[in-house]
Structures are given as structure tokens and as C-alpha cells.
C-alpha positions as CSV (number, residue, x, y, z in Angstrom):
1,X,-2.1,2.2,-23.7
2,X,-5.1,4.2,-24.6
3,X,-7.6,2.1,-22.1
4,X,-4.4,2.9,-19.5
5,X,-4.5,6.6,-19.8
6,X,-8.4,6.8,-19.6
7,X,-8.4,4.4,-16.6
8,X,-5.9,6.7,-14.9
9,X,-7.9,9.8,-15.9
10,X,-11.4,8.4,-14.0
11,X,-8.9,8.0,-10.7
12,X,-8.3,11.4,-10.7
13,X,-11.7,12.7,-11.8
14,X,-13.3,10.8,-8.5
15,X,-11.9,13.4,-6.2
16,X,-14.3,15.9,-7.3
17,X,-17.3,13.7,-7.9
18,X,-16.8,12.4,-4.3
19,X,-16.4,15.9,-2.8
20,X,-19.3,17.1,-4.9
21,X,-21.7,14.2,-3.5
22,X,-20.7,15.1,-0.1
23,X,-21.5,19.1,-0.7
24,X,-25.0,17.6,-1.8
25,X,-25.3,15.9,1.8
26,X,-24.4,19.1,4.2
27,X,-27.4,20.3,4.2
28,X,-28.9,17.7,6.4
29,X,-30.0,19.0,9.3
30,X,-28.6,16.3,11.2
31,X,-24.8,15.5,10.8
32,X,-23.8,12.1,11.0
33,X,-21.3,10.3,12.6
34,X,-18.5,8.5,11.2
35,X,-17.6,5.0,11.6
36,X,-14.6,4.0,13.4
37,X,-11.6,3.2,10.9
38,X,-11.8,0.4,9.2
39,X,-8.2,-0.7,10.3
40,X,-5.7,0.0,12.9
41,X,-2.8,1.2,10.9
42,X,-2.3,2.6,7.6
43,X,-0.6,-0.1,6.5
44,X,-1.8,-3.4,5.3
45,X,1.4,-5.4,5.2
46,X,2.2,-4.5,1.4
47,X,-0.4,-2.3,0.3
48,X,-1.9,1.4,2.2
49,X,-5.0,0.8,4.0
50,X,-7.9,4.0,4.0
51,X,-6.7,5.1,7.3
52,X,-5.7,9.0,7.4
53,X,-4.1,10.4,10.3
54,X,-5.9,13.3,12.3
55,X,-4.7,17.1,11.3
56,X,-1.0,17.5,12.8
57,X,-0.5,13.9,13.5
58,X,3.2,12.6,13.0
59,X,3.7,8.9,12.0
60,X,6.8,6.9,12.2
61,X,6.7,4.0,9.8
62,X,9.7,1.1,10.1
63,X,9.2,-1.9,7.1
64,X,11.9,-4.5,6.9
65,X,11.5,-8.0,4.8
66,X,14.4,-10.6,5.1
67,X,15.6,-13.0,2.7
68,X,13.8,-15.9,1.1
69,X,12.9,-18.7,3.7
70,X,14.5,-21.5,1.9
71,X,17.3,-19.3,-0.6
72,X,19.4,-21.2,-3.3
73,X,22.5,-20.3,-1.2
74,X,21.0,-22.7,1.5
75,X,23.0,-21.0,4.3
76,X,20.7,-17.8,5.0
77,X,19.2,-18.8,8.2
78,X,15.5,-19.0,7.3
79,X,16.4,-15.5,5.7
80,X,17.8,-13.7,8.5
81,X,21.4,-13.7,7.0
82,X,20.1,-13.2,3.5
83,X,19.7,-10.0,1.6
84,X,17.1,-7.9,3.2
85,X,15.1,-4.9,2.4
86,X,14.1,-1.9,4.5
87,X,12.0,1.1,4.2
88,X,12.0,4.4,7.1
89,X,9.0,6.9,6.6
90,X,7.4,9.8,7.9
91,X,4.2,10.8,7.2
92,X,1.8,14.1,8.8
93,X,-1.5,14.9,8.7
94,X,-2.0,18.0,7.3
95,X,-5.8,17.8,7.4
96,X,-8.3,15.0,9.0
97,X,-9.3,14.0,4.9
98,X,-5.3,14.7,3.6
99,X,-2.0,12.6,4.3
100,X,1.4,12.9,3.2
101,X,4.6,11.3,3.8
102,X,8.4,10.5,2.4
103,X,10.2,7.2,2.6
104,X,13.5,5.8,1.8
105,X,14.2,2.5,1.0
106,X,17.5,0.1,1.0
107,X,16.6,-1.6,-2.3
108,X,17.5,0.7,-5.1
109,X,17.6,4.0,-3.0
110,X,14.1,4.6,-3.8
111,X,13.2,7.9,-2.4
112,X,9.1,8.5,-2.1
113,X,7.0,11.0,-1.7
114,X,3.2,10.0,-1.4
115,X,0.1,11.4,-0.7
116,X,-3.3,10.3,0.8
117,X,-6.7,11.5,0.3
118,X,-10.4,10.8,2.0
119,X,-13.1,11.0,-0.6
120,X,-15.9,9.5,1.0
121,X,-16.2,8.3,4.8
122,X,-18.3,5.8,6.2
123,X,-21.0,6.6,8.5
124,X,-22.3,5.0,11.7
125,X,-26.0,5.0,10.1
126,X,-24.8,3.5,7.0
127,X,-25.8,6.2,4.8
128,X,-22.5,5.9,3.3
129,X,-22.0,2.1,3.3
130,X,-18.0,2.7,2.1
131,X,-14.8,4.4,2.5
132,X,-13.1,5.9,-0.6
133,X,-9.9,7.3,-0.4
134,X,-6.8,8.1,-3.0
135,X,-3.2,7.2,-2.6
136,X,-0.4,7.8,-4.9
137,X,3.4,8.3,-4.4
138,X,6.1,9.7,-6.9
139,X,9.1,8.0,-6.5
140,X,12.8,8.7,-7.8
141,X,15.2,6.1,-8.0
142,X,18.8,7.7,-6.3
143,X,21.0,4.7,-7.4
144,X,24.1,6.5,-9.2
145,X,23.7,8.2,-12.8
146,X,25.6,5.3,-14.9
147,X,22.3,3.2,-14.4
148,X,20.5,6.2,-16.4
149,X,20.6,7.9,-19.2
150,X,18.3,10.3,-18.6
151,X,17.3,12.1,-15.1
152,X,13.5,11.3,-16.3
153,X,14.4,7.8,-16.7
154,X,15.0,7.8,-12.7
155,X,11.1,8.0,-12.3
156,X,8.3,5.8,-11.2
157,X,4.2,6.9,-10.4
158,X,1.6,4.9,-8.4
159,X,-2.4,5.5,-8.5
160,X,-4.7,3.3,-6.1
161,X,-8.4,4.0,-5.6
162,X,-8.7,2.1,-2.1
163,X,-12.9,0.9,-1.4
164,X,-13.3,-0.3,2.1
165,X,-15.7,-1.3,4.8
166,X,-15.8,-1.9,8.5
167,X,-18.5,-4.5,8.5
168,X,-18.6,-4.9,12.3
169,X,-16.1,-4.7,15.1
170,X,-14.5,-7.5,13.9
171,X,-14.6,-7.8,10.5
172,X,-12.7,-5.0,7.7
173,X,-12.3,-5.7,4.0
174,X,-11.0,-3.3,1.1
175,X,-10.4,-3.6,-2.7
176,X,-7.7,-1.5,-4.1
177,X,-7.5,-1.0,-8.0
178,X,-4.6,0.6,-9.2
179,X,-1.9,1.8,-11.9
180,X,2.0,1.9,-12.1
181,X,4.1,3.2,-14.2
182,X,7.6,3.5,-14.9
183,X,9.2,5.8,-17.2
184,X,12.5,3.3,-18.2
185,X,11.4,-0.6,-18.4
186,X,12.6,-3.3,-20.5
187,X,11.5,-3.5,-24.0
188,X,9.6,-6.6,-23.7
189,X,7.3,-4.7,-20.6
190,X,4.8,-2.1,-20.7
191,X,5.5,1.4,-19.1
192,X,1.4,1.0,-17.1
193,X,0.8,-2.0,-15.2
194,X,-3.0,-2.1,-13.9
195,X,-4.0,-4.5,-10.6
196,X,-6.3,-4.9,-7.9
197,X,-5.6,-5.8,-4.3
198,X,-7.8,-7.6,-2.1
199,X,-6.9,-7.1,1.7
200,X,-8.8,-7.5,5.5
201,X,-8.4,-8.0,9.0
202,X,-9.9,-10.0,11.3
203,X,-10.3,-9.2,15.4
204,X,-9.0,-12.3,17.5
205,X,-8.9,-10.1,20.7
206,X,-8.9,-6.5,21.1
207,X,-5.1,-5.6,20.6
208,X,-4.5,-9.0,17.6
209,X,-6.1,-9.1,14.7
210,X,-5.3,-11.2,11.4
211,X,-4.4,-9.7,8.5
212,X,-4.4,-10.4,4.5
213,X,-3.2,-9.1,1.6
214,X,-3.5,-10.2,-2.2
215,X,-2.2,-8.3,-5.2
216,X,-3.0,-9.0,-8.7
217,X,-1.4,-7.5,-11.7
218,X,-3.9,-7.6,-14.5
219,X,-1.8,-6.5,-17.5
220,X,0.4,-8.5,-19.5
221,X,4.0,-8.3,-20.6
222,X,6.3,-10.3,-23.2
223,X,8.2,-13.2,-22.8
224,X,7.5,-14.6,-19.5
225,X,7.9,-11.4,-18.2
226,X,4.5,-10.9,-16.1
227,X,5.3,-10.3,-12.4
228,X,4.0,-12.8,-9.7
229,X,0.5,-12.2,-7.8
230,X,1.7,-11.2,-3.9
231,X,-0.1,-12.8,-1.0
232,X,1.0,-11.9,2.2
233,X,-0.5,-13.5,5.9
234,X,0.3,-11.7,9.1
235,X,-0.7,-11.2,12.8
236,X,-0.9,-7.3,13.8
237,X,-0.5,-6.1,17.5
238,X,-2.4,-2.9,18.7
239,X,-2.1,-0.2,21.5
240,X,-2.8,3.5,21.4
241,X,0.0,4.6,19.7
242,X,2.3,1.4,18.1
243,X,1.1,-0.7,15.4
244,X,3.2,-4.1,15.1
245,X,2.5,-6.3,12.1
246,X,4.7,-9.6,12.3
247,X,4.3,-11.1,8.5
248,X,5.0,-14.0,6.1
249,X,4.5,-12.4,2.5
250,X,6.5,-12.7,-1.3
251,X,7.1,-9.1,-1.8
252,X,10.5,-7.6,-0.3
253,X,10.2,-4.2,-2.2
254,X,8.8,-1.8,0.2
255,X,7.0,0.8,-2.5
256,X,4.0,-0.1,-4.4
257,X,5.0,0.3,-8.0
258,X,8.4,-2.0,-7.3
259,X,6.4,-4.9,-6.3
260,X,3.9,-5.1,-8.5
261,X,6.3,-4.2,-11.3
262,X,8.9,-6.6,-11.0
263,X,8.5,-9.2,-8.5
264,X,8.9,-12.7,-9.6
265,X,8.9,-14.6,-6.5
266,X,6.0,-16.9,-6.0
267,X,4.6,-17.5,-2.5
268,X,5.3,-21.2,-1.8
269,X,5.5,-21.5,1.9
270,X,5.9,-26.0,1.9
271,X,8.6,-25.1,-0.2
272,X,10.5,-21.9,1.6
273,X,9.5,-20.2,-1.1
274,X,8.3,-16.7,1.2
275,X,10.3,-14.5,3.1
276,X,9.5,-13.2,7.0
277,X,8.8,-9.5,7.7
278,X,7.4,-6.6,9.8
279,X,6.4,-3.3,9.6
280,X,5.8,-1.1,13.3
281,X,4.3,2.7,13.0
282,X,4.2,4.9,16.2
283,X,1.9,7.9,16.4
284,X,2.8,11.1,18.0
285,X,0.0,13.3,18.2
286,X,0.6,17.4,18.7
């Protein structure tokens, strides 16, 4: 627990040694320019990419997962007729370095409220070979008070440091350490879960790309309790304004902490064992 806390306490010290280094840097006489975003959309399938929107931006995010392919009621569809998650959020630039949204999603009535944050920025000259940026969401659980015994117990928090690089106009990769917790979790879990996603995209023309995304939860619970690694595979389709990501994936929860928390379904795709998905954002700019 102790290694969790001061893991969780150098996330939020990095905002201020990022904005520090960059104080350092304005007094070049020259400013640089920054490199184009690493990704299209701010999204990553499961996981938020390091894109910001620009000050006064409005996005429009829609994320829906269907059942499990192949689903031990054998009568789903490929998952279209089975159980199915959803998630609607908003989210506004209130600065070109700050982000902040609300979703609400069909699984458990999770209601969140997250937050972005640009720490460092690539540049064009490669003076600053990375992006850094910080997202983290509070979320409360709305399901109705017999599931609780406590209002706290509704709670759940999720910290990610995201790292990424445009490598060319192709090519875009980030690693994403991060922590969850819950405030109410079985006895045989631990309230912190630390992992680390993996996730890119790949240009195949200039509105597709390929996208990837791996999650791995590093701690360890009790009994067979650990939840499952998510990998998720996916096309994405690009204009000005829409971002359309058409996805095969494990995950059906739709915030952070929920997947990496509690999902036990494995991704087996010669065996059904994945579910079908997408997730559109549209960008209205003011």
C-alpha cells in the first residue's frame, strides 16, 4: 500500500516539475513549434490518448460495446442481441494545455467527471522528443443506495501519466502507467490496482489508420481474483471534425478504473471469446 501511495504522489508532483522545465525553456529567443498530435482522437479505443482539445472546443464522445462474440446463451447474434454497454460524454477545452469532461455510462450508472492535462509537448525540432500529459476522472457509482452502505463507498479514482510520440506521419506510440482505486472492493482485492498500457496507430491512408491497445494490471489480488490483460484491435476513420473507431476488444466497461478493476474476460478471438465495439467523437469548435 505504502509503494501505492508514493507511486501516486510522484503522478501528481510531475505537473509542476514539467511546468517548471518549460519556464526554464521561454527564454529562447526562438519559440518552437509544436508537432502535430500524435493521434487523431482522444480516444484510443479503451484508454485516453494525449490529445487536448483547443481552448473552447466542445467534444461529443458516443462509446458502445456489444455482447461477447460467441456468449454461453449461444443465441446473441455475434453479440448484437446480447447485453451491451454504453457510455455518452462531453468534454470542453477550457485551455489549449487543460481538458475536462462528464460521462455517463449504462453499466452500473457510473457517472464521471475527468480531467486532462498537457505537461510537456512535442516539438517539430525535437527538442522535446515526447508528449506528457495527465488524466484522471472521479467517478460515482448512481446504482440505488441498497448496494451501499455508505455514500463514500459509491466512489472510484483513476490516475494515468500518458508518454507519447509521433514518430513520423505514420507512425504514433504511447505508454500509459496508471493507478485505480476503489473505495468498496471485495475483501480478497486490494483498494489500488497499478498498470501500464501500451497503445499506437498506424496511417494506412490519410483518413484510416490502425489502432492498438494493451492494458496490463500489475498488482495482484487473492484467490484467482486478478483481472484479465485487455487488448483491443481496431480500424479508425478520420475527417475534420468525426472520429469513427470500429473495434474488436475484451473490455465492455467504458471508464478506466472498471476495466482494469474487474474485468475477467480474456481476448480469445478463434474462440468468440471478444466482443465488437465503437466509439465516434464530433468536434464543434466556437
Amino acid at each position: 500500500m505504502k509503494n501505492y501511495i508514493k507511486l501516486l504522489f510522484i503522478f501528481l508532483i510531475l505537473p509542476f516539475i514539467a511546468i517548471a522545465q518549460e519556464d526554464d525553456g521561454k527564454d529562447k529567443k526562438v519559440k518552437e513549434k509544436l508537432e502535430r498530435d500524435a493521434f487523431e482522437s482522444s480516444l484510443i479505443i479503451d484508454n485516453p490518448s494525449n490529445v487536448l482539445l483547443s481552448k473552447d472546443a466542445l467534444e461529443v464522445q458516443m462509446q458502445h460495446r456489444f455482447g461477447v462474440v460467441n456468449s454461453d446463451s449461444g443465441n446473441d447474434m455475434a453479440g448484437f442481441w446480447g447485453d451491451s454497454n454504453i457510455r455518452i460524454a462531453l468534454s470542453y477545452g477550457i485551455h489549449e494545455r487543460l481538458t475536462i469532461g462528464y460521462g455517463t455510462t449504462k453499466f452500473n450508472r457510473l457517472q464521471d467527471f475527468n480531467w486532462k492535462l498537457a505537461l510537456l509537448r512535442q516539438t517539430r525540432s525535437n527538442s522535446m522528443p515526447i508528449s506528457l500529459t495527465y488524466y484522471g476522472n472521479f467517478t460515482i457509482d448512481a446504482r440505488t443506495k441498497d448496494k451501499f452502505s455508505m455514500i463514500q463507498d459509491r466512489y472510484s479514482y483513476f490516475n494515468q501519466v500518458i508518454i507519447a510520440k509521433r514518430f513520423n506521419t505514420k507512425l504514433s506510440l504511447q505508454i500509459a502507467p496508471s493507478i485505480s482505486h476503489y473505495n468498496l472492493v471485495h475483501p480478497d482485492m486490494e483498494n489500488d490496482l497499478v498498470s501500464v498500457a501500451f497503445g499506437g496507430r498506424y496511417k494506412i491512408s490519410p483518413q484510416t489508420s490502425i489502432l492498438f491497445d494493451y492494458s496490463q494490471p500489475i498488482t495482484k489480488f487473492d484467490n484467482d481474483m486478478d483481472p484479465k490483460a485487455g487488448f483491443s484491435i481496431g480500424f479508425e476513420f478520420a475527417t475534420s471534425a468525426h472520429e469513427f473507431q470500429l473495434i474488436a476488444t475484451n473490455y465492455n466497461g467504458l471508464v478506466q478504473q472498471k476495466n482494469y478493476m474487474y474485468n475477467q474476460q480474456e481476448f480469445a478471438p478463434f474462440k468468440g471469446q471478444f466482443l465488437i465495439g465503437f466509439n465516434i467523437t464530433r468536434i464543434y469548435n466556437f
